[in-house]
N, C-alpha and C positions, 0 to 999 in steps of 0.2 A: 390157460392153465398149464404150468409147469410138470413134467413127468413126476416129482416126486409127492408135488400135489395131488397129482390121479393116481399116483400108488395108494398114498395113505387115504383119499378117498374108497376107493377098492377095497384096501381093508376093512375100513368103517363100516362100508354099507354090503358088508359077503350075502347076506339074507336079501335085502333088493335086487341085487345083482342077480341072485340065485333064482329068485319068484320073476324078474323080466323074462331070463332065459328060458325059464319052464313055461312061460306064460307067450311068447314066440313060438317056441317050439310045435307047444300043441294047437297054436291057429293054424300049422300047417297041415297038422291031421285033422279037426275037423271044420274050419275055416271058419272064418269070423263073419258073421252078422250082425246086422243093428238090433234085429227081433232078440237075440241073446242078452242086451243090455237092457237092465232095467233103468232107464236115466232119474225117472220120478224117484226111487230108492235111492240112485245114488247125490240127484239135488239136496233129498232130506238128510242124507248123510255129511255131506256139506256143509250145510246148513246150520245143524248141530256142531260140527268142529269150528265152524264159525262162532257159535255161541260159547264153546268151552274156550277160545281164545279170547274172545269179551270177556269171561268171568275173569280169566286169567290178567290180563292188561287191567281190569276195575280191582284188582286182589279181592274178588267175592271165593278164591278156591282158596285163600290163605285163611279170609275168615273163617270160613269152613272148618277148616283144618285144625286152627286155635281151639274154635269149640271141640271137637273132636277130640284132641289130645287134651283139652281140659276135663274128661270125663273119663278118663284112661288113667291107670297109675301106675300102668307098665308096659311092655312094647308085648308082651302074650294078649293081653286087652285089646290093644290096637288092631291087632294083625285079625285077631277074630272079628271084633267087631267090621274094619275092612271088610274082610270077605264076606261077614252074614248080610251085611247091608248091600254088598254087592250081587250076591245069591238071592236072595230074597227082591230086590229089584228086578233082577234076569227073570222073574216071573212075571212079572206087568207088562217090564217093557222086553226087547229083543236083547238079546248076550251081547252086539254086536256096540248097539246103543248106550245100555249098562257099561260098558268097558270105556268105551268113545267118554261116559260121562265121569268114570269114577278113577279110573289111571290116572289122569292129570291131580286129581285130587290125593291121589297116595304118594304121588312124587311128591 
């Protein structure tokens, strides 16, 4: 990789960069253990962006979407519905999941 490739890398990615280094940092104050990682949370997490990448590759988030905005007759409509459906999900399932599931689907 070329310098001016890792510049504008750098640029792109300032918030990863930023979260390694924070994320470094403080294994040195209070040091990193396995007992701190939940791996089963993070398999299931996986797991799922595995399945929102399948919907995405089969376009089941384009179908989606079609119906969506055919029920919409303005982008004020959208944007609410968006979020109530998102909010109202974040009650069943976890925010984290909710988001993992419904981001893809608003792009």
């Amino acid at each position: 990789m070329n310098k001016e490739k890792f510049r504008s890398w750098i640029k792109k990615e300032v918030v990863f960069i930023g979260a390694a280094l924070l994320a470094i940092t403080s294994s040195f104050f209070t040091g990193v253990h396995s007992s701190h990682i939940d791996f089963d949370v993070l398999m299931l997490l996986f797991n799922l962006m595995l399945v929102v990448v399948a919907f995405e590759k089969l376009q089941v988030l384009d179908y989606l979407s079609t119906l969506i905005l055919k029920h919409c007759q303005n982008t004020r409509q959208l944007m609410v519905g968006l979020i109530a459906l998102t909010f109202f999900m974040a009650m069943i399932i976890t925010n984290d999941v909710a988001l993992i599931t419904f981001v893809p689907l608003a792009l």
